[in-house]
N, C-alpha and C positions, 0 to 999 in steps of 0.2 A: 341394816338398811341405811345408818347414818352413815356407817363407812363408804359405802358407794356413792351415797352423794357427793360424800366429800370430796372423794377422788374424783367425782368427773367439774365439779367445779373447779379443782386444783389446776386440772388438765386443761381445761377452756379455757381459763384466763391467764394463762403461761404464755399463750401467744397470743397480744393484744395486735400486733399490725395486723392478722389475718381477718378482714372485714368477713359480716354473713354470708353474702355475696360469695366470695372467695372459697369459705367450705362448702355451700352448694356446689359449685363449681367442682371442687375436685373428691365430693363424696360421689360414691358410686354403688347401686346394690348390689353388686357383682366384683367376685376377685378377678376383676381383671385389670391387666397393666396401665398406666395412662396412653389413651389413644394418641396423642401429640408431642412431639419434641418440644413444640415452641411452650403448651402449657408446664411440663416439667421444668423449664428453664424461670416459669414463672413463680412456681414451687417455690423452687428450692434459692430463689433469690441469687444467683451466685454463684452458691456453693457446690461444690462438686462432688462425686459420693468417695471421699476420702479418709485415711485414718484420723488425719487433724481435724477435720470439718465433722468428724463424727465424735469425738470426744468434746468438742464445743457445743455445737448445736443444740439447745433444748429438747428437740423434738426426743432424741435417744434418750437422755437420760429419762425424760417421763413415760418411756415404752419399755424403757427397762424395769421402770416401779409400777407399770402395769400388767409387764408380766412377772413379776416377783408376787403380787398380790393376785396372781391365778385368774384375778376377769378375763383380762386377753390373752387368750392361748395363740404361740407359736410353734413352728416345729422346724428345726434348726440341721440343717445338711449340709454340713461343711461351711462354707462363706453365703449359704444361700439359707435366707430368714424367710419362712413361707408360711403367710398365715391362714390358720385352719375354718375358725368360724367367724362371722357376720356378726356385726355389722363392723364394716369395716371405717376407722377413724381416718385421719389425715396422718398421724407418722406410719400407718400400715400403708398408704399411699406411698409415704416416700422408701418404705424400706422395700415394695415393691419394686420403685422402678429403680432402684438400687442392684436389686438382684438379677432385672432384666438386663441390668448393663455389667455387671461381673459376669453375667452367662454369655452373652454377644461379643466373646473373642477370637469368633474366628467370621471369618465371610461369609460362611453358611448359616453361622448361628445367628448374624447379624440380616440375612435377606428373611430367614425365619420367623425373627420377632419380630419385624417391622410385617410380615405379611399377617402374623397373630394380631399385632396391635391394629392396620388396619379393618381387620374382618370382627375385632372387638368393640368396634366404637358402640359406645352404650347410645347414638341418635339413631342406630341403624339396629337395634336387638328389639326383640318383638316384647313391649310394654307389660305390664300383669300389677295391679295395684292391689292391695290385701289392706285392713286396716291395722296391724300388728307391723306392716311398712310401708308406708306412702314413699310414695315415686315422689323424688323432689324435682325441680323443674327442672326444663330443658335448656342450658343457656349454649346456643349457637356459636360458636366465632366469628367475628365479623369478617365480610369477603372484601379482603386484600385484591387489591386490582391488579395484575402480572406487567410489571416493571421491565420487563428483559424484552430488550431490543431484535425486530423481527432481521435474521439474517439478508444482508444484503449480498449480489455477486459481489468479488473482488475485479475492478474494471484491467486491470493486468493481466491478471488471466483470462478473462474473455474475450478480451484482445486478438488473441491468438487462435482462437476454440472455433470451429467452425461447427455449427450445429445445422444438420441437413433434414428433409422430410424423411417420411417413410417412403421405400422405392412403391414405385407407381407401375404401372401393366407396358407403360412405354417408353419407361428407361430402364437402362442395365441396373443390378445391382451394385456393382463397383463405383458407376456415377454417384448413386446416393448413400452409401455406405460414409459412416461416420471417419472423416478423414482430417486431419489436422494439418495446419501450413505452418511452417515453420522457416524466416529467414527466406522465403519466395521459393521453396521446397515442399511440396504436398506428401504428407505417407499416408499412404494409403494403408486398409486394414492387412490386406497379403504381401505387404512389406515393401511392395514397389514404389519408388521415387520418382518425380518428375518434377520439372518449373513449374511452377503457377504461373500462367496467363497475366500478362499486365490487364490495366483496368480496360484498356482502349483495345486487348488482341494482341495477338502476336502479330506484328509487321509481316504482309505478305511478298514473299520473294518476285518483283519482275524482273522475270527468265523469261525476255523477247525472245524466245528458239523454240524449235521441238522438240521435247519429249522421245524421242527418236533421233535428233540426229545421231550419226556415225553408225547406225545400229545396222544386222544384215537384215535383207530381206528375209529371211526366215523367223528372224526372230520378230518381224512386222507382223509376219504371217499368222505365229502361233499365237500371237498376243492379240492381234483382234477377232481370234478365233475362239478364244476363249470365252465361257459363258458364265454369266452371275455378275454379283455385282464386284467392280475390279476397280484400282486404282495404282497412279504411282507414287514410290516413294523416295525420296533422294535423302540422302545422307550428308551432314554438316563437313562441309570442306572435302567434297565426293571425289574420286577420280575414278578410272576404268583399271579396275585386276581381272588378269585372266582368270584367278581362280577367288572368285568374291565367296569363300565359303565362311570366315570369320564372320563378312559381313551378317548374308545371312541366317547363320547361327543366331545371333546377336539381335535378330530382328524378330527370327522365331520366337525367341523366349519372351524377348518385352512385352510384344503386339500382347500376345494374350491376357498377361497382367493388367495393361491396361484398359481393354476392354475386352465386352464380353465374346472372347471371338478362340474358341479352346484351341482349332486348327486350323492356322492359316499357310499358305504357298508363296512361299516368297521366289520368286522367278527372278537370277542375274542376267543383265546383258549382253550380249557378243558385239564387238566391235568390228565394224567394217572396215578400218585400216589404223594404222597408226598416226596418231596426230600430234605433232611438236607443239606440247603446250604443258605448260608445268603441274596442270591437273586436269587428264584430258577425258573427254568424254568416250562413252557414252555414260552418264550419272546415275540415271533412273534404273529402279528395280520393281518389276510387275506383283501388284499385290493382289490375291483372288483368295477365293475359298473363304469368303469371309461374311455372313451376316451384315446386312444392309444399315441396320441401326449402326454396327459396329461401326464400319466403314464413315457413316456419316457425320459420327462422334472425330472419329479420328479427322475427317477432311475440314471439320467446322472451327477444329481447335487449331491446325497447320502444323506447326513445328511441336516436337514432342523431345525435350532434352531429360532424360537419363543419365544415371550414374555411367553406363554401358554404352551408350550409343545416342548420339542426336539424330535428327530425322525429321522431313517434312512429308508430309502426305497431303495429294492432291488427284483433282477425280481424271477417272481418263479420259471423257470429254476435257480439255484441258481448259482451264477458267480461262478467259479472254483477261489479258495487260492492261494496266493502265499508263504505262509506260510508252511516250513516243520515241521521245530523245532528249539531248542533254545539247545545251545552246552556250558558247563561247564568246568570247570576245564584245560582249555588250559592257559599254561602260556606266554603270548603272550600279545603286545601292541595295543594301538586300532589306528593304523595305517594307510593307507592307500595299503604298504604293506601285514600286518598281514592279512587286509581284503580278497587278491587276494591269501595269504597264507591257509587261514582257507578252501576257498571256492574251491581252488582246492585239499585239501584234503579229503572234504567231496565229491569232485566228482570223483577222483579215486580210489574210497573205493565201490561206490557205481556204478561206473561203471568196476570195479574188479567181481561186482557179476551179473553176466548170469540173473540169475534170477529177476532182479531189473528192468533189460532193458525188459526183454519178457516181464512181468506184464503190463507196459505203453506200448509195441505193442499189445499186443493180446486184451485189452480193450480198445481200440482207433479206432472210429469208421473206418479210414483209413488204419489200421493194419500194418503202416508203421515204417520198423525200425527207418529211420530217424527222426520221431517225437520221439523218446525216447532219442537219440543222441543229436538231439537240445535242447530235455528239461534239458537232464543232461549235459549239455555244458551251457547252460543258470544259473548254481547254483550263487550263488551271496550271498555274508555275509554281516552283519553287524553288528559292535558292540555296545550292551547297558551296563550302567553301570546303576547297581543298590544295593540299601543298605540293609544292612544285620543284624539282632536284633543285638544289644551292638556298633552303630555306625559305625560297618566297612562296607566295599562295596565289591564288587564283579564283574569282568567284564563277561561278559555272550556273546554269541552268536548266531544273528538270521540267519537260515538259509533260504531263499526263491530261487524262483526258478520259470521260466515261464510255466504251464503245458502243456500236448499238447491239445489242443484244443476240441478235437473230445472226450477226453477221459469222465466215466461216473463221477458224484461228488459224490458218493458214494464208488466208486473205487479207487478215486485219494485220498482218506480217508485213504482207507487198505494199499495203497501203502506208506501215509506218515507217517502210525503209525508200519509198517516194518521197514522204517527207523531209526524210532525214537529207536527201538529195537536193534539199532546195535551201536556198540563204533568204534571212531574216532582215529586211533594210530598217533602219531608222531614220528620222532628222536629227537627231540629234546625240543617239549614244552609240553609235557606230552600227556594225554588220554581225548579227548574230550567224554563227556558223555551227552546223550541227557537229557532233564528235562523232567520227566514223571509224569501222576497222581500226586498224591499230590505236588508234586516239579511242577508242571506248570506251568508257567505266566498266570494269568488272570488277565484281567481288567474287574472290576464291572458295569464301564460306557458304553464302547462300545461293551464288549463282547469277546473282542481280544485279543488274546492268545500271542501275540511279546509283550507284556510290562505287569507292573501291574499297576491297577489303581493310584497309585502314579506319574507316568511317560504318563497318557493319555494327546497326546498332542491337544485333541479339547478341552480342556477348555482353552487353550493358546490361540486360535486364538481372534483375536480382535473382539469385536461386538458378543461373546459366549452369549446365555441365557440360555444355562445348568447350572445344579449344578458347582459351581467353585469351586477350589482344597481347598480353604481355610474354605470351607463349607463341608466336606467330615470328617466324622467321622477317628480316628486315627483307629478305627478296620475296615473301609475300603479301608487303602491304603495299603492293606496286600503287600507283594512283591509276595507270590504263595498261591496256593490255600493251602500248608501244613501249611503254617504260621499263617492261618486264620483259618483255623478248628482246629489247635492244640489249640488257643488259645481258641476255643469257646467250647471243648471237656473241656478245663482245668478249664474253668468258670463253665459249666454245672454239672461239677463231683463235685465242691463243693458247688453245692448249698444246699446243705445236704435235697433232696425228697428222697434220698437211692435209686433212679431206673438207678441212673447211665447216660450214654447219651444215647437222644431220638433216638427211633425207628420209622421206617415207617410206614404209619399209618395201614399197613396188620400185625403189631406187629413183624415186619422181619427187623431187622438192615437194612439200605440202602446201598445199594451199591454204596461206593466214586466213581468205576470208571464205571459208568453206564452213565456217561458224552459222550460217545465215541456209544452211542445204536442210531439206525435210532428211 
């Protein structure tokens, strides 16, 4: 009996830094591991379960002479020290979680113990108190407040990320389908490419003509005979092929991809003669068979550039212009003044004549004076600068204006080419003169009569997969149509066949201003 006291006093005051405290804390009525990493670190001070730190350490040597003297039994399986009976001390502690960590060499052994030690916590085992072993307290750990910083986006990448709703009962799924823009380039989920839209739109082409000219009468015929919803579609730098089946092709496949439209009928034109003109009409291709939404998607966004093909689509009621004409020889700055200078003289010139106003009442399905009053209050100028053979330039004048709504777009035609017929006085910056037939802005790309193709500004937008400016031949960036046929009249007259410039193919010169015929 005095032998065992002695031996457990010997044993308790071996380790004097281990406060009371301290062995509550990691005595336990149960063999099991220590529930915590962070309390084992608190153990063992330091140390780590090593050959050196074990031939040093106290703790060993006095578990060694308590199992030499038979009180504490262990039972010894290779490098693992497992002890058998209760109550368990503080080195049976450490040579526990010792043997926990020699067994925990592989991943699985290690998701193992850690899933043992949490389901062993002695706060979470169901309590039993006896008086041969009272339950020592319970001491908690104190709750640590979580330090780690909650994830923010990275503003770089969201940058770029377009996050869309869920599709809705009245848009396509391809609109709202998660899609990413890239460099003013959208991909879509089914791999189709296209521009993204500037902020303001794509610029709409005014193409002052029909839709129809040069076209036969049959193909007038079957095209407004056709039923559903239809529109047209013109191609970036169009001209007329007898056999447009590339085009086509090329329109079939897009259209679908980009909207919801699986079949649609791309219908080419037939030409009513031949026309001497470097990209001659007839432009437009009849679009049907198409779902209404689709159609509408496609005419709200206008131009649509592809890897394959550019293209604008527009309704076959044709939108009304806001294009009149384009005004010359005013000597005047491109101001913001001059601008409100210009445009109200070209409105009380044209609101000076009776007849300018009756023409937009009496063809306005409303037949309302006041729509001819707001439209000619609506004039609006703007100035372009553009360059002229031998490097000079020239500042010009576009004049636009809102039409009245109701009026016909074959009327609002005769009305803007009356206008175009009449001259602009000032006191003081000279005689504005409109730019007619041969002197006319056209652009080869969009069709559009306010610039020449040297100044079209959809190959500027970012993410373009039309022809780019730098890809455009120098006899396509004429400044007007006279600059470009003079040149092509002065090539052809000396190509020495002696027939002079080509005729149309009825053997009848063409008619330059036959541009302006339904």
């Amino acid at each position: 009996m005095t032998t065992k006291s002695t031996l457990i006093l010997r044993f308790r005051f071996a380790e004097p830094a281990m406060s009371t405290s301290n062995n509550r804390r990691w005595a336990s009525p149960s063999p099991s591991p220590i529930s915590s990493p962070s309390q084992s670190r608190v153990a063992t001070r330091g140390l780590g379960p090593t050959s050196r730190n074990r031939t040093k350490h106290p703790f060993w040597l006095k578990a060694d002479k308590a199992k030499q003297s038979g009180k504490t039994r262990f039972q010894t399986k290779g490098n693992h020290v497992e002890k058998v009976a209760p109550p368990q001390t503080l080195p049976e502690l450490y040579l526990n979680k010792l043997s926990t960590h020699i067994q925990t060499d592989s991943r699985d052994k290690k998701r193992k113990a850690a899933e043992t030690s949490e389901d062993d916590d002695p706060n979470k085992r169901v309590r039993s108190e006896s008086p041969e072993r009272p339950l020592p307290p319970i001491i908690t750990k104190p709750s640590v407040p979580d330090t780690t910083p909650t994830p923010t986006a990275t503003p770089g990448l969201t940058a770029n990320l377009h996050f869309n709703k869920m599709p809705s009962a009245d848009s396509s799924s391809e609109s709202t389908a998660g899609m990413r823009t890239t460099a003013g380039v959208i991909q879509m989920t089914n791999g189709q490419q296209y521009t993204a839209p500037p902020a303001a739109g794509f610029p709409r082409s005014q193409c002052v003509e029909s839709p129809l000219r040069n076209t036969t009468d049959s193909n007038r015929a079957h095209w407004g005979a056709e039923k559903g919803p239809k529109g047209f579609i013109r191609v970036y730098r169009a001209k007329y092929v007898a056999n447009a089946r590339d085009v086509v092709s090329k329109l079939a496949y897009a259209i679908p991809k980009l909207v919801d439209a699986p079949s649609v009928i791309i219908s080419p034109p037939t030409a009513r003669e031949e026309l001497d003109e470097r990209l001659p009409a007839p432009w437009n291709f009849l679009l049907s068979s198409i779902p209404a939404d689709s159609l509408k998607k496609l005419i709200d966004q206008g131009w649509w550039s592809t890897p394959t093909i550019t293209f604008y689509v527009f309704d076959y009621n044709v939108p009304l212009p806001r294009y009149i004409m384009t005004l010359q020889n005013l000597c005047t700055d491109a101001d913001p003044e001059a601008c409100k200078f210009v445009a109200r003289v070209v409105a009380d010139k044209l609101k000076s004549l009776k007849e300018a106003s009756d023409f937009l009442t009496k063809h306005s399905s409303t037949s309302d004076p006041k729509a001819a009053e707001d439209a000619l209050n609506s004039i609006d100028a703007k100035p372009l600068e553009i360059a002229l053979p031998g490097g000079e330039t020239d500042l010009v004048w576009n004049i636009y204006f809102t039409p009245p709504p109701s009026i016909d777009f074959f009327r609002l035609l005769e009305w803007c080419t009356a206008a175009r017929g009449l001259t602009y006085d000032t006191a003081r910056h000279g005689t504005g003169v409109p730019r007619t037939g041969r002197d006319q802005l056209f652009c080869m790309g969009c069709k559009g009569y306010d610039h020449p193709t040297g100044l079209c500004p959809l190959p500027r937008i970012v993410g373009w997969f039309g022809a780019a400016l730098n890809s455009v031949s120098a006899e396509d960036k004429t400044l007007s149509k006279a600059d470009e046929r003079n040149e092509r009249k002065d090539k052809k007259s000396k190509g020495g066949n002696g027939k002079g410039p080509r005729t149309g193919g009825n053997g009848r010169r063409v008619n330059r201003n036959s541009r302006h015929r339904n």
